[in-house]
C-alpha positions in Angstrom: 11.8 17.6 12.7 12.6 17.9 9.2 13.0 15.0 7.1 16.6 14.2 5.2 17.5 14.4 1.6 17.6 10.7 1.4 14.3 10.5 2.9 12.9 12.5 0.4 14.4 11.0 -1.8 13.0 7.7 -1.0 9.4 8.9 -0.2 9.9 10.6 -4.1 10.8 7.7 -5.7 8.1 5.4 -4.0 5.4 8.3 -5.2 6.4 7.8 -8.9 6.5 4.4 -8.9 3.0 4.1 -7.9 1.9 7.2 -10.5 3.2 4.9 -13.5 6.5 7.1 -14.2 8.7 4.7 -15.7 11.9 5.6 -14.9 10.8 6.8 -11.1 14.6 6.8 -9.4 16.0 9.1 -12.2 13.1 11.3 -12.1 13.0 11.6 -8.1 16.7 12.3 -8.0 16.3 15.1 -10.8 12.9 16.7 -9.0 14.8 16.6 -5.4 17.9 18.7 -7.1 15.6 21.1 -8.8 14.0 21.4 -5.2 17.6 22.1 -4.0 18.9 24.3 -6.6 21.8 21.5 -6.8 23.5 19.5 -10.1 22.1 16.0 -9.7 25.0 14.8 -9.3 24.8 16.3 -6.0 21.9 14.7 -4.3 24.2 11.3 -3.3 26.5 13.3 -0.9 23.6 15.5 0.5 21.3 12.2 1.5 22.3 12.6 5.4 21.3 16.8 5.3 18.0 17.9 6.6 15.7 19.0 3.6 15.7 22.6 3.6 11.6 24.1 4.5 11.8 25.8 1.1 12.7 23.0 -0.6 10.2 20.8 1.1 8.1 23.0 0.1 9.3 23.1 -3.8 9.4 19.3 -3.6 6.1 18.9 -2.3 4.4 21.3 -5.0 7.0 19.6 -8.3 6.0 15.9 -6.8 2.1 16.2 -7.1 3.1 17.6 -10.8 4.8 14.7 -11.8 2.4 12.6 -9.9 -0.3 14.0 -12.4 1.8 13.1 -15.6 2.7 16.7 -16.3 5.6 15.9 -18.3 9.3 16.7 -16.3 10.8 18.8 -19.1 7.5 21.2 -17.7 8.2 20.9 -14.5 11.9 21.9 -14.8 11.4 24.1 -17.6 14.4 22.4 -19.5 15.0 18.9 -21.5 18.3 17.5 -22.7 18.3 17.6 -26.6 20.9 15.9 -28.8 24.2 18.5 -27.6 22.0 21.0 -25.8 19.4 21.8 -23.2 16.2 23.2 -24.8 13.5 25.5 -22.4 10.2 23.8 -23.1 6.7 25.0 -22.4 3.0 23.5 -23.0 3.5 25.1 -25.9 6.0 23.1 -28.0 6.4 19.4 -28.1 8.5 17.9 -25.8 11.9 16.8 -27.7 12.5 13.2 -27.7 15.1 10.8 -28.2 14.0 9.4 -31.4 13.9 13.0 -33.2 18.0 13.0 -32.9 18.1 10.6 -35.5 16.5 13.4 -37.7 19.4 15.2 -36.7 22.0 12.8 -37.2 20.6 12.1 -40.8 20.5 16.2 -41.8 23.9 16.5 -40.5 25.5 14.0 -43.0 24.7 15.9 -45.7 26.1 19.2 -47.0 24.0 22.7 -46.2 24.4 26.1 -45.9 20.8 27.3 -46.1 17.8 25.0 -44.1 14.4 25.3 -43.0 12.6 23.3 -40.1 9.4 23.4 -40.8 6.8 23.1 -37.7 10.2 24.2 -35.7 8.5 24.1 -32.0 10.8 24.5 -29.4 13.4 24.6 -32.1 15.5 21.9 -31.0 15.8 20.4 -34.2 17.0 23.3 -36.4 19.3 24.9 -33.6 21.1 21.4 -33.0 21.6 21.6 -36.5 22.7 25.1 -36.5 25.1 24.8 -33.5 27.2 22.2 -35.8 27.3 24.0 -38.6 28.9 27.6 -38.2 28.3 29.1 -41.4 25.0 27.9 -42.1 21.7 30.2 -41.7 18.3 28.9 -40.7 14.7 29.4 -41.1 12.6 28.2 -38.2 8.4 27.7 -39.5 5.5 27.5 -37.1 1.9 28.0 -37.0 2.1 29.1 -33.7 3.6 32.3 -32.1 4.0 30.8 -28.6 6.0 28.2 -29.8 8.1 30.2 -32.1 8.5 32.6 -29.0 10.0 29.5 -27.1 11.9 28.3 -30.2 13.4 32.5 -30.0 14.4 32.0 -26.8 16.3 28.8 -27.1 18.3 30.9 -30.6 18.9 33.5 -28.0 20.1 30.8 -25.0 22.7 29.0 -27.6 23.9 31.9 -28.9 22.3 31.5 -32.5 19.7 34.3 -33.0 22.1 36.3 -35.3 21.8 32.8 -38.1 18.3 32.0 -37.4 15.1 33.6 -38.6 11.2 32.2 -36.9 8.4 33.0 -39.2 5.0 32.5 -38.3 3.7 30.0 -41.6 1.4 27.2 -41.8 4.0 25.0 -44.0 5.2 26.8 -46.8 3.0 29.7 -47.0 4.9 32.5 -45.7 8.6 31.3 -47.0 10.3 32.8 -49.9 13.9 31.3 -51.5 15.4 27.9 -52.0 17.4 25.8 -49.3 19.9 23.2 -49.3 18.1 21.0 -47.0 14.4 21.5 -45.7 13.7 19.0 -42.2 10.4 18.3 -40.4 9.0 16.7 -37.0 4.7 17.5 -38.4 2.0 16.2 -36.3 1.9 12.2 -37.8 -0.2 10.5 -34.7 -3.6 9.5 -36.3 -6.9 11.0 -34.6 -8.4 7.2 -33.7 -5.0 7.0 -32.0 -4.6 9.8 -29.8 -6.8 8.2 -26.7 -3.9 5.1 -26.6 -1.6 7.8 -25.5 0.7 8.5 -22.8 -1.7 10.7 -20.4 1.9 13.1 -20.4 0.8 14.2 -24.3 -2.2 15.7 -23.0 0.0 18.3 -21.7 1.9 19.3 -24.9 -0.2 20.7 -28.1 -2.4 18.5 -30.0 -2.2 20.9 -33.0 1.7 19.4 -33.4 0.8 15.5 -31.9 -2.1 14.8 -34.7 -3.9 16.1 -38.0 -7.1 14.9 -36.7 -7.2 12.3 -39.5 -5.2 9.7 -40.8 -1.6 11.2 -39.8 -0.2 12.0 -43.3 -2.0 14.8 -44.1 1.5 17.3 -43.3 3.8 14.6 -45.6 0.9 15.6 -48.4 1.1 18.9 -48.1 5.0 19.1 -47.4 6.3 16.7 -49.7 4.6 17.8 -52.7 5.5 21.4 -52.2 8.9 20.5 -50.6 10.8 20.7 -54.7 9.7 24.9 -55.0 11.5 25.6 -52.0 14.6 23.4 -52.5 18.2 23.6 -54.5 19.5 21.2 -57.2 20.7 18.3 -55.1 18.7 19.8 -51.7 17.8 17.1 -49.5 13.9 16.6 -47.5 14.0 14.6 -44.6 11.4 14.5 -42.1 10.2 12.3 -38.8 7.6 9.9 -39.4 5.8 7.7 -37.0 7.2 3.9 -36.6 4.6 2.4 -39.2 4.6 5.3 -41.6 8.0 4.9 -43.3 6.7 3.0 -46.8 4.2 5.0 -47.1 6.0 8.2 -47.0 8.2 7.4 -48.8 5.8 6.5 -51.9 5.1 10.2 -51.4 8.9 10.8 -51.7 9.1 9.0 -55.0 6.0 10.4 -56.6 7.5 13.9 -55.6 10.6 13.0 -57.9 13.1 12.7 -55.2 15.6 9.9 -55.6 18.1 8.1 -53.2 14.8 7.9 -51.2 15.8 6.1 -47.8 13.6 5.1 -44.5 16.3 5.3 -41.8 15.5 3.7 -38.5 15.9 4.7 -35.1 17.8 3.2 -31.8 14.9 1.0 -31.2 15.0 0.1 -35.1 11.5 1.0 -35.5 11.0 3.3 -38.9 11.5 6.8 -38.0 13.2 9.1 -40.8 12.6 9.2 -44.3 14.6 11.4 -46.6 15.0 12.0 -50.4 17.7 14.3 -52.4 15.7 16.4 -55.5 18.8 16.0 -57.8 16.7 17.9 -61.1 16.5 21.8 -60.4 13.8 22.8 -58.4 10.9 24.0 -59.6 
């Protein structure tokens, strides 16, 4: 006899707990309607139904997975982004919470032109994009497979027509000046990668670290960052929780003023940002 949704449920949620997940109820609710082709706001009522065989079968094959620390926006091919839902791949990073405040930050000033540089799955630039109607955008990334998934999210939201991905490593392939130029670069130090959550192991190191001391991309970006930017354009750019002063020495040195570390809902350092108010280079 097949088991019930709520068993499953259960069994699901007792699986991840033991696997390290840390928020296992959400995650087993989520996995069992992905298994049931269901909202999740769905799996409540259907607790008393048998579990469909295909969807045992689904289940089963999600649960192990999980259970392995493949990250859930992989397993469900989607995660929830600032307004949006974003299709992610082992080839982008996986969007996190923190990275709205990037968002947030880039929204508050004015733009019609802006460049994401490292753009991954895109969900940075097209969050942007979505809120701003008339603005155009430039999506960089060193790698095609990502700027394939980043394509496909333009596509998905209705915003290919106002954004163009170029294959670049930084600035090397861009031409023009923008209004504002935002970044999410690899800042996790080599000797720190091991300390990580085994999920990272999944995503690509190439945007996690710089294989030394996790500055590297603020070097090259903010020094280079003035050609490429408008009288008054803004840089603003993710940093790591302890990285904030630091970058934002390289801010100053640059010549950018109203430099400002801007913390995140944990208030832990986590965007620095810096207006270029002579004319660009």
């Amino acid at each position: 006899m097949s088991r019930s949704v709520g068993e499953a449920l259960t069994d699901l949620r007792g699986r991840l707990t033991a696997a390290g997940i840390e928020n296992p109820a959400r995650e087993a609710r989520l996995i069992v309607a992905a298994a049931l082709g269901i909202g999740h706001d769905r799996v409540g009522v259907m607790q008393p139904d048998p579990l469909p065989e295909p969807a045992e079968d689904h289940l089963s094959a999600m649960a192990a997975r999980r259970c392995g620390r493949e990250p859930l926006s992989h397993i469900l091919g989607l995660r929830a982004f600032y307004e949006h839902e974003f299709r992610v791949t082992s080839d982008v990073l996986d969007p996190r919470p923190e990275t709205e405040v990037l968002v947030r930050a880039a929204l508050a000033v004015p733009f019609e032109r802006v460049m994401d540089l490292g753009t991954g799955s895109g969900c940075i630039l097209l969050s942007m994009l979505a809120e701003r109607p008339n603005a155009l955008g430039v999506g960089t990334d060193v790698s095609e497979a990502a700027l394939t998934v980043a394509a496909e999210n333009a596509e998905r939201l209705g915003l290919a027509h106002r954004v163009t991905m170029k294959v670049s490593d930084w600035f090397e392939q861009v031409e023009g000046c923008f209004d504002l130029i935002v970044s999410n670069p690899p800042y996790i130090a080599a000797a720190d990668m091991a300390a990580l959550d085994p999920e990272l192991t999944y995503e690509p190191r190439v945007a996690l670290t710089d294989e030394a001391d996790g500055l590297t991309a603020y070097r090259a970006i903010v020094a280079a960052a003035p050609t490429f930017l408008n009288a008054k354009g803004w840089l603003m750019v993710e940093t790591g929780w302890t990285q904030g002063p630091q970058v934002a020495v390289l801010f100053q040195e640059a010549g950018f003023e109203s430099v400002k570390i801007l913390p995140d809902l944990d208030g832990r350092d986590r965007v620095v940002q810096g207006c270029m108010r002579h004319e660009a280079k």
